[in-house]
C-alpha positions, 0 to 999 in steps of 0.5 A, a space after each residue: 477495519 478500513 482500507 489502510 488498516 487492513 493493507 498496513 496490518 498485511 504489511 506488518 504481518 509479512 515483512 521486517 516492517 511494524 507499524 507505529 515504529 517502521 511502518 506508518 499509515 497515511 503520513 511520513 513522519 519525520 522520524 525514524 530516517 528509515 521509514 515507510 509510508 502507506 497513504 490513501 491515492 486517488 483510485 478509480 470508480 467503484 463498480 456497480 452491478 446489477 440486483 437489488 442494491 444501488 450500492 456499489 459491490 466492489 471499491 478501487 481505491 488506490 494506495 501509495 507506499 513510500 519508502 525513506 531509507 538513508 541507504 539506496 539499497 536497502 531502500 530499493 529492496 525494501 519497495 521491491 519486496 513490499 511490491 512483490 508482497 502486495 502484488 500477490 494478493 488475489 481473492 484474499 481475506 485480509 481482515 475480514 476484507 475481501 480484496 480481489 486483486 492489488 495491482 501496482 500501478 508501475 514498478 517502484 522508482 525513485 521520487 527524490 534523493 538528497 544528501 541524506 535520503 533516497 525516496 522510492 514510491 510505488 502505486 497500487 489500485 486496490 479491488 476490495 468488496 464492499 461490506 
C-alpha cells in the first residue's frame, strides 16, 4: 500500500474516524461538513546509506491533515487527538510499512474560519523505509 493508504487506514483504525465517510485521502470534499483530509506535502530528501544499492533505504515524504468541522471544539479536539495518535508512531509496522517516526512539523492551528467552518491543519514529516 502507499504512504496515504497506510496513514489513512492507521487513522481509521484509531479514531471515531472511517475512511470513504469521515475520513478522505488526498482531497477535501466538499460534503460531509465535518470531515477530515489526509493530503501528500512536500517532505524532505530521502536518505541514502552506504552498501550495495543506490537506492535510498529511508523515504520523507511529508502529510498534511485538515480538519472541516462546523463546530470550533469539536474540530480543535479532533487535530489534537489525530496529532497525538499520529505523533506517537516510532518504529512501527503499519501495513506491512516500516515507519521510524511521524513527526508533526507544528502543533495544529487554525488555517480559516467562516460563517459555517473552522479549518485546522497540522503537518507531518513521515520517516518510512524503502520497500
Amino acid at each position: 500500500m502507499g504512504l496515504l493508504e497506510d496513514i489513512g487506514a492507521y487513522v481509521d483504525a484509531n479514531t471515531s474516524l472511517t475512511l470513504g465517510s469521515t475520513l478522505y485521502l488526498s482531497m477535501l470534499p466538499e460534503t460531509p461538513d465535518d470531515v477530515v483530509a489526509i493530503i501528500e506535502d512536500s517532505g524532505m530528501s530521502p536518505l541514502f546509506t552506504h552498501g550495495a544499492s543506490n537506492l535510498p533505504k529511508l523515504e520523507r515524504p511529508g502529510i498534511q491533515v485538515i480538519i472541516r468541522n462546523r463546530s470550533y471544539a469539536t474540530g480543535r479536539s479532533l487535530a489534537n487527538d489525530i496529532w497525538r495518535l499520529l505523533a506517537q508512531v516510532a518504529n512501527q509496522t503499519i501495513n506491512g510499512s516500516l515507519y521510524q517516526r511521524i513527526e508533526p512539523v507544528a502543533s495544529p492551528a487554525v488555517y480559516d474560519r467562516d460563517r459555517t467552518y473552522v479549518w485546522f491543519s497540522t503537518n507531518f514529516y513521515v520517516i518510512r523505509a524503502v520497500t
